[in-house]
KEPADREN-74637 format. One record per residue: x, y, z of N, C-alpha, C in turn; chain; residue number from 1. Coordinates in nm, 2 decimals. Layout:
! KEPADREN-74637
n_px=X, n_py=Y, n_pz=Z, ca_px=X, ca_py=Y, ca_pz=Z, c_px=X, c_py=Y, c_pz=Z, chain=A, n=NUM
...
//
This chain:
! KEPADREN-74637
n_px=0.44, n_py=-0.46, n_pz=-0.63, ca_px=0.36, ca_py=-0.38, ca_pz=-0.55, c_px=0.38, c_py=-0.40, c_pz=-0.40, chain=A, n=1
n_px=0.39, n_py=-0.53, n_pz=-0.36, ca_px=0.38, ca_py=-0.56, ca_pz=-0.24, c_px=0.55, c_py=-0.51, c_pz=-0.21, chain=A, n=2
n_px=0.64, n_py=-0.47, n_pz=-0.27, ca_px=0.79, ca_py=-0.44, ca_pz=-0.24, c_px=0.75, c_py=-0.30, c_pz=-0.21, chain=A, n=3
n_px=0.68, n_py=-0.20, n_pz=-0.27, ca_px=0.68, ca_py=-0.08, ca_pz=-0.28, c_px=0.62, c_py=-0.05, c_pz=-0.13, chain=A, n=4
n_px=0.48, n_py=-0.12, n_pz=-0.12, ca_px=0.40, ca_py=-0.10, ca_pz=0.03, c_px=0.53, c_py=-0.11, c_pz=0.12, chain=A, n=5
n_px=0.60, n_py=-0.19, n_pz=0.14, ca_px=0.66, ca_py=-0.24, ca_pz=0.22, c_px=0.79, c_py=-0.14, c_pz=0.19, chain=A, n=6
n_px=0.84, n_py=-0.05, n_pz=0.12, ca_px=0.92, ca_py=0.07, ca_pz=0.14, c_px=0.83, c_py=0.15, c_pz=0.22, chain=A, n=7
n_px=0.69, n_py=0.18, n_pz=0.17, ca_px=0.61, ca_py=0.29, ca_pz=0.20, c_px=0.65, c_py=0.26, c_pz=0.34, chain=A, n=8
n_px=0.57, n_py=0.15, n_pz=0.39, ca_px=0.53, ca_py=0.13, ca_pz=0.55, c_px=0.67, c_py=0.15, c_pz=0.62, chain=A, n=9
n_px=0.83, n_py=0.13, n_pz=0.58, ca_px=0.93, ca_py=0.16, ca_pz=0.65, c_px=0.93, c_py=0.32, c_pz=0.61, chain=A, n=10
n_px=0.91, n_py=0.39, n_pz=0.56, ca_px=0.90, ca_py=0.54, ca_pz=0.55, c_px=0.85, c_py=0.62, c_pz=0.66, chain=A, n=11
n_px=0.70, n_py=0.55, n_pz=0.63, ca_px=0.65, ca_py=0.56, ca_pz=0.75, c_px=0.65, c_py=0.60, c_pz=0.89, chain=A, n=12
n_px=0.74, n_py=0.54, n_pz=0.92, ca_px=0.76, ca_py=0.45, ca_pz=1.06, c_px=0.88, c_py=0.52, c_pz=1.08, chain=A, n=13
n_px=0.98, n_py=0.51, n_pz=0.96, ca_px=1.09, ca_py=0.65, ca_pz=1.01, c_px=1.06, c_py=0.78, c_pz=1.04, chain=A, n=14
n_px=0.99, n_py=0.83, n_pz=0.96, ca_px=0.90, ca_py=0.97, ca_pz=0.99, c_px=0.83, c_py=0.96, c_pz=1.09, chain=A, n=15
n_px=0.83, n_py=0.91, n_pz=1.15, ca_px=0.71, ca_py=0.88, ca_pz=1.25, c_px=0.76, c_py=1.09, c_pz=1.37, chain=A, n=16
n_px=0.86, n_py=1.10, n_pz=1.30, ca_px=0.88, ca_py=1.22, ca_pz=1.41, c_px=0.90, c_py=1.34, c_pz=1.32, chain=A, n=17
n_px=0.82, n_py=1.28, n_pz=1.17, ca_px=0.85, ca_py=1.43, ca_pz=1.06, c_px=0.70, c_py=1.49, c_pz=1.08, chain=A, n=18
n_px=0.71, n_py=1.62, n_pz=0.94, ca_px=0.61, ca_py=1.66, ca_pz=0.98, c_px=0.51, c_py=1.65, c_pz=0.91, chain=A, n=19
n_px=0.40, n_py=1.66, n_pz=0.97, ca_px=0.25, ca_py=1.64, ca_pz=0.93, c_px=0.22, c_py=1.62, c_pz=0.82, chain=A, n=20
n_px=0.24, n_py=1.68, n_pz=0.71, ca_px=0.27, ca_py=1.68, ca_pz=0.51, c_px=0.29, c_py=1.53, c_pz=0.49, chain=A, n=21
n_px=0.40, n_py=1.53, n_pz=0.52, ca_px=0.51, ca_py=1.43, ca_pz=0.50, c_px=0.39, c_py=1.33, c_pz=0.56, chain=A, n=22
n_px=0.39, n_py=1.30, n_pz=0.64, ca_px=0.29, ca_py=1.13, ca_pz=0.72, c_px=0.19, c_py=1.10, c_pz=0.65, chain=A, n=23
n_px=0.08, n_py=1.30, n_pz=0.60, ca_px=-0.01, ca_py=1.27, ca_pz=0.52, c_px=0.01, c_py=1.19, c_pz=0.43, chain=A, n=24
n_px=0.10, n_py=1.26, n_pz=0.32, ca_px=0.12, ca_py=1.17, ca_pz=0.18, c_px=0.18, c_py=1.03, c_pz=0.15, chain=A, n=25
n_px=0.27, n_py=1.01, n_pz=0.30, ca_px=0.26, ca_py=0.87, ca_pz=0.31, c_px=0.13, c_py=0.74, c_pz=0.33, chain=A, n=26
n_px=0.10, n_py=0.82, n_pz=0.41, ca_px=-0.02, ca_py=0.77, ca_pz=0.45, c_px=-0.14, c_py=0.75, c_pz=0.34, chain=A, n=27
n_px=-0.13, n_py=0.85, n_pz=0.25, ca_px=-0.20, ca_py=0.83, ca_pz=0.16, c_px=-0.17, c_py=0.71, c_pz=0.01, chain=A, n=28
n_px=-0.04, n_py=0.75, n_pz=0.02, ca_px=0.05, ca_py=0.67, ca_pz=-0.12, c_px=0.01, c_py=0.52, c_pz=-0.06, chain=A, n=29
n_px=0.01, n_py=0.46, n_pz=0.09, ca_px=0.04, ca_py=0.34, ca_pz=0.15, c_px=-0.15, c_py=0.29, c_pz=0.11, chain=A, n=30
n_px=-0.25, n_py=0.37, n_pz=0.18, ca_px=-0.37, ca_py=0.35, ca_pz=0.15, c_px=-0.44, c_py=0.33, c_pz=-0.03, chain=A, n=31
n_px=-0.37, n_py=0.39, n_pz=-0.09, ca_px=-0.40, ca_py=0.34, ca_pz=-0.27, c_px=-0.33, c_py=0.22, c_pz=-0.32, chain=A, n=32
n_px=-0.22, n_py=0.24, n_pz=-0.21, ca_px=-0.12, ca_py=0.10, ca_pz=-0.25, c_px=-0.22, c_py=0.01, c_pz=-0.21, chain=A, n=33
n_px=-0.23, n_py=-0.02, n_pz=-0.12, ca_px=-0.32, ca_py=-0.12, ca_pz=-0.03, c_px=-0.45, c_py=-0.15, c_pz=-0.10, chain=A, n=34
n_px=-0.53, n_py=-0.10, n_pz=-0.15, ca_px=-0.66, ca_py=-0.04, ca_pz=-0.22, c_px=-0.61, c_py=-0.16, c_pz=-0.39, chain=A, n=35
n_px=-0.53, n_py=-0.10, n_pz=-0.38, ca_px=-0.48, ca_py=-0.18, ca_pz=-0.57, c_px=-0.45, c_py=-0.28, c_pz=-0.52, chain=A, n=36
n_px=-0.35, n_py=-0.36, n_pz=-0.45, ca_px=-0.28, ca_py=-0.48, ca_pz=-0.47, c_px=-0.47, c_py=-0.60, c_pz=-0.34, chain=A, n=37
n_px=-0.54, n_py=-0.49, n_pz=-0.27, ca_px=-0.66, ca_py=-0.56, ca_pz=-0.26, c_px=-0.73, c_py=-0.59, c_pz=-0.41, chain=A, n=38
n_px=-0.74, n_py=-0.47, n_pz=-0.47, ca_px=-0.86, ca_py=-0.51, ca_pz=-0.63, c_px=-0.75, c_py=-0.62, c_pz=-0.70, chain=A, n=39
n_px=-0.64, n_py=-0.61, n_pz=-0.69, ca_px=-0.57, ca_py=-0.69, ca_pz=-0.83, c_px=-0.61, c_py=-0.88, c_pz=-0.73, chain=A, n=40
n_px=-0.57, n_py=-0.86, n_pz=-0.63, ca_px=-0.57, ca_py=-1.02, ca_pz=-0.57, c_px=-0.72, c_py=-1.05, c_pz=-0.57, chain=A, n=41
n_px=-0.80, n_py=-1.01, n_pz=-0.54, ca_px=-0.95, ca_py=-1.04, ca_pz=-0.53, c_px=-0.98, c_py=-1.07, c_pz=-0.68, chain=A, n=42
n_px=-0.96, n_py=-0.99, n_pz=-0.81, ca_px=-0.95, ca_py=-1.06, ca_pz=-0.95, c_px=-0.86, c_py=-1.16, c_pz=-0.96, chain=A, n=43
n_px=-0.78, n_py=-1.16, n_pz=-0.90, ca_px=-0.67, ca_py=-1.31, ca_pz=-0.94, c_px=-0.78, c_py=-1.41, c_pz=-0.90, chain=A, n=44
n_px=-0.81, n_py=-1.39, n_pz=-0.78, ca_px=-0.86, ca_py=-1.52, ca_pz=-0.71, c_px=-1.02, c_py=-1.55, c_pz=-0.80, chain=A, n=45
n_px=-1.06, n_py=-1.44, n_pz=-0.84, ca_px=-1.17, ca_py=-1.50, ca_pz=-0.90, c_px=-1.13, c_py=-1.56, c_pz=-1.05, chain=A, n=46
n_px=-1.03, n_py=-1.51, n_pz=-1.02, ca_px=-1.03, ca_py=-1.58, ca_pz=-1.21, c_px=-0.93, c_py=-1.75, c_pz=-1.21, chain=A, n=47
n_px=-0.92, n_py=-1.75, n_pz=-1.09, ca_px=-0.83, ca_py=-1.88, ca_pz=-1.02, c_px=-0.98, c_py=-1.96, c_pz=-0.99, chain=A, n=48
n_px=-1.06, n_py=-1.92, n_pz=-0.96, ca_px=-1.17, ca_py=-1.97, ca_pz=-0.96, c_px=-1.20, c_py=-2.06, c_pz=-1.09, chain=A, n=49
n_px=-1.23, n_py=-1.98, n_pz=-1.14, ca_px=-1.26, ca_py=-2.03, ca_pz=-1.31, c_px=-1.19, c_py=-2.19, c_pz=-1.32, chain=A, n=50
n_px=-1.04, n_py=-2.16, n_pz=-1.27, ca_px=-0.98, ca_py=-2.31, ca_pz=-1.37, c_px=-1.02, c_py=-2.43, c_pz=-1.33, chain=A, n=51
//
């Protein structure tokens, strides 16, 4: 997950001079990415807690 963010955010950044669509859906794919690999780590750590 953290490989994919990190295509997204170079996508990004190349587009940085496409158009408006295009940045949206980046922008959006990058913010769910971000959102998941937040919920999955915040469970790891509580369950890292546990041991």
């Amino acid at each position: 997950m953290e490989e994919e963010k990190a295509q997204l955010e170079a996508q990004l950044y190349q587009s940085s001079n496409g158009n408006f669509t295009e940045l949206q859906n980046l922008t959006e794919r990058l913010a769910n990415l971000s959102e998941s690999i937040d919920q999955k780590t915040e469970r790891w750590l509580t369950l890292a807690e546990r041991i």
